[in-house]
Every structure is written in C-alpha cells, then in structure tokens.
N, C-alpha and C positions, 0 to 999 in steps of 0.2 A: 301639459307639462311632460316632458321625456325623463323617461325613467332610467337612469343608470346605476348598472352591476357593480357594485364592488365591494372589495376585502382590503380586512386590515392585515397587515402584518406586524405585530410587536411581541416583544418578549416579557413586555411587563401585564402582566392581566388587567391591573390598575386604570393604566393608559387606553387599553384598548376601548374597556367600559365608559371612561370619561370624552373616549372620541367619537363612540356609539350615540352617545345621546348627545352632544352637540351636535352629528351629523341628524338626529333622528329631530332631534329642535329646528335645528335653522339652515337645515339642509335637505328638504321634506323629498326630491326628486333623487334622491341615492340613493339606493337599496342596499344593505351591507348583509351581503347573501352568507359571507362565511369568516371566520376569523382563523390567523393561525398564529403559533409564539414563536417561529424563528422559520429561517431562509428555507432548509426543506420539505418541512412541510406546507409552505409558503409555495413551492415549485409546484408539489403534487397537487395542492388546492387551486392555484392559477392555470395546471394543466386540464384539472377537473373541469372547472367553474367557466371559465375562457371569460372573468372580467373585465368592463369597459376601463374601469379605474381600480387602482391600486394605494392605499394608504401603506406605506410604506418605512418602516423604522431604518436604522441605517448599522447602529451598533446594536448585533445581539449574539446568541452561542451558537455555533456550528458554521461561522461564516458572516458576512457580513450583507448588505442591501445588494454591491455591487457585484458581489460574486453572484446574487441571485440575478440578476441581470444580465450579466455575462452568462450564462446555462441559457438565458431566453430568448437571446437572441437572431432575429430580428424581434424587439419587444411590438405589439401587437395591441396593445394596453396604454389609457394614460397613467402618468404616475406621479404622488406625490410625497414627498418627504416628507416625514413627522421624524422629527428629532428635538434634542434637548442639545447638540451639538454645532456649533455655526460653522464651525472651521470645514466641516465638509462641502457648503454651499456652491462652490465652483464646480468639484467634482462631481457634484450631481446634476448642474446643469450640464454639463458634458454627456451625461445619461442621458440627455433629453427629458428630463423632468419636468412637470407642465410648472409646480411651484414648487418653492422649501418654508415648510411651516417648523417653527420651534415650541416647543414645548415649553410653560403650557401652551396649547393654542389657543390664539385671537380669534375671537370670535367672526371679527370681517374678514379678517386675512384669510382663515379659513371660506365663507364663505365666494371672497374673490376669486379663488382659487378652484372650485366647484364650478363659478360661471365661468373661465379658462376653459372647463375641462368641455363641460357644455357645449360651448361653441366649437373648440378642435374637434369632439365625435361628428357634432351634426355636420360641420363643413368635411371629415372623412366622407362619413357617409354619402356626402353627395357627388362626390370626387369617384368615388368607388362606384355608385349608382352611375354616374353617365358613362363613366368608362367602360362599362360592361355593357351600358345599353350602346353606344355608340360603336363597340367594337363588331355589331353586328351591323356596318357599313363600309366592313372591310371586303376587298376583291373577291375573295371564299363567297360573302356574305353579300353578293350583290341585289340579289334579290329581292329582298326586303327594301319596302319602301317608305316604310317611316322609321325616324328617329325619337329619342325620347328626353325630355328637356327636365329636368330638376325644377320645383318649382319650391313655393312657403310653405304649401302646403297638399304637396305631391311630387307628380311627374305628369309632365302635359307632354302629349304624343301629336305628332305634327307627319303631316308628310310633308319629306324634304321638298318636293315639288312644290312645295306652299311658301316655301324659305326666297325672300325678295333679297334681303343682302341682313350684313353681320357686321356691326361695329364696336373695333375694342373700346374698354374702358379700364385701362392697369391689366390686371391678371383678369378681370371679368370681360363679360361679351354680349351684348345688346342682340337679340335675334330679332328681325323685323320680319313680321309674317303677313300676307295678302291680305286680310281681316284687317290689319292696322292695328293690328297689337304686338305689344314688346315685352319678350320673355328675355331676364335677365338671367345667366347661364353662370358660375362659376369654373368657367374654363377659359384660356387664352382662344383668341383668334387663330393663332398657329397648330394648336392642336385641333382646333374644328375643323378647318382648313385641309388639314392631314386628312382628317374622316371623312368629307364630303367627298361627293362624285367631281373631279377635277375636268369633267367634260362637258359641264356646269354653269360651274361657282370659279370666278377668277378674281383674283389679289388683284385691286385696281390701285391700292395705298395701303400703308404699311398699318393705319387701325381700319380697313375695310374691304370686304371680300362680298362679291355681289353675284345676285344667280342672274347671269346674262340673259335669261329669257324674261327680265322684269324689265331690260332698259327701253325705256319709251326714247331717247333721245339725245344724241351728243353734240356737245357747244364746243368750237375750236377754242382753244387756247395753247400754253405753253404744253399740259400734258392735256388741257381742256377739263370736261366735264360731261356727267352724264346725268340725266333726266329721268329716275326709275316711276314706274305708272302709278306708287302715290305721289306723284310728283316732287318727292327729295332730289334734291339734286346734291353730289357728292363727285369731289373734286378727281382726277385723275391725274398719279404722279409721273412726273414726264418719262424716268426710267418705266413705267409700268402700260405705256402708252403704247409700245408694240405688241406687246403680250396682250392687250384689252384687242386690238385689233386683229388679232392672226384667229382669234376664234371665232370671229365671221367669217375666214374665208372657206 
C-alpha cells in the first residue's frame, strides 16, 4: 500500500481532529505528518514538509485557501477542499483540486477522493520516472544504451536494441520486445518516437513505429505491409510508405 504525506489545514481545532481520525479510520495509507490553523503557517509547513496531499479549508484568518495557492504556485501537491461552504466549488476546481468535500464529511466521499489522489501521485510518478530516464536518450546522451520502462511493479530496463516495434493505445503504448513480451508504458507513441534513435525506429502508421532491423518481410499493397520476425504483420500507411522505404537505401 503507498503511503502518502499529508497536512491539514484548518482554523478550527475541532475540524481538524475530527478529520484526523476519519483519515486515521478509513484512510489507513495517508499519513497526516503536520497540521496547521490558517494559510500562513500552512505556506511555512507545506514549504517545510513538501506534502503529497493537502487537506485544505477554504475560509479562515489571515487570508484565504486561494491566496495560499496563489504564493505556491506552480502547486506541486494534490489538494483537497474541506469546507462547510458549496458556493466555492467552481472556484476551486479552477485551482485544480483533485475533490471538494463539505463539511461534515462523508465518509465515502472522503474516501473517493483519497483513491483520486492515489491514482494521480502513482500515474505522476511514473510520468516523471520515464521522463527522466528516457531523457537519457537524447543526442548529448547518445551513448547509453538502454532505456527504462515503468512497470506495476518497478522499472524494467531494456536495451533499445531489443525494441521490435511500439504500438499506440490512446495516450498509452504497447512496447514489443524480442523475448515476446509486452510492456505497457504510460506514454504516447509520439513522445517515444521523439526519444528513440530515428536511424532506427521509423513511423510506419500513425498507432505504429517499428525498429526496421526487426522487418522479416514486405507484402505490396496500397501502402502494403510488413512482416516483423515474431511474425506480426502490421499494415503500412500509404503516406508513410516512402519514408519506410528511403531507410533501406
């Protein structure tokens, strides 16, 4: 179970204790590292602490939720509103608040709102994790010969020479490796595409980019087809058909 940092911020002591132990109840993977009772010392503790999450009140003295917001920005944190006020609910999805919980809080709502934040860390972190490992396949970085792939439960290291071809799926990407096995990447096709070695891996179709040293074989057609050595065969768009070509010559 992943363990996330966070504080509360409110001005009523009350509040905060009664949202300590619903979170310490039925929110067992949050850690509520620090608490503070209004927006500045709220700055100083969120500068301190560098929290995953934010419990968040919206009206309190010295200012309000958004002006702490506005000081923090780019926010860095997820965050969620606890208030006892609805009429703000627009303007804090405008903040980019993961939810808006009322006061008192719902025990699911609350909970739902935890598995939100859950999911938005782990999918940063893996966004953050490839892009930094991938960024070490830029021209500076050519030397390096593996890549590193985000996994359930990891980062599986590959050399790209192992990389048969890549197929999109929405914003995710299928990577098909010699072995016959398929790591599913949270990245587009166009951003892998960028990173790979382009003297390589050529865009054959607009969900598929292939390492031309895998092609066993081409079938004529319109744009035709191509034959990779696990014997997939994967269609060639007829705009993309000169481009597949000019890298044999």
């Amino acid at each position: 179970m992943q363990t996330i940092s966070a504080i509360i911020i409110d001005d009523e002591p009350g509040n905060i204790v009664t949202l300590s132990e619903l979170i310490k109840q039925y929110c067992p993977n949050v850690n509520i590292v620090q608490t503070a009772p209004d927006p500045l010392k709220g700055y100083e503790l969120i500068k301190e602490t560098e929290p995953e999450l934010v419990f968040l009140d919206i009206e309190m003295p010295y200012g309000n939720a958004f002006d702490l917001l506005d000081r923090l920005l780019p926010v860095s944190f997820e965050v969620i509103f606890v208030t006892a006020f609805n009429d703000y609910a627009i303007k804090a999805f405008k903040y980019a608040a993961l939810d808006y919980l009322l006061k008192p809080v719902n025990i699911n709502e609350l909970k739902e709102a935890v598995n939100k934040v859950e999911k938005r860390i782990k999918e940063r972190s893996l966004n953050d994790r490839i892009s930094t490992l991938l960024n070490n396949f830029k021209p500076e970085n050519a030397g390096i010969q593996k890549i590193a792939l985000p996994t359930a439960d990891g980062c599986h290291f590959e050399d790209i020479s192992n990389i048969m071809y890549l197929q999109a799926e929405g914003s995710y990407t299928h990577i098909h490796i010699k072995r016959k096995e398929k790591i599913l990447v949270s990245k587009t096709l166009k951003l892998l595409e960028d990173i790979l070695p382009s003297a390589i891996f050529c865009r054959i179709h607009h969900s598929c980019l292939i390492n031309i040293n895998y092609v066993k074989k081409y079938y004529k057609g319109r744009g035709g087809y191509v034959q990779m050595e696990d014997d997939t065969c994967i269609e060639i768009s007829i705009r993309k058909k000169n481009d597949f070509f000019d890298r044999f010559k």
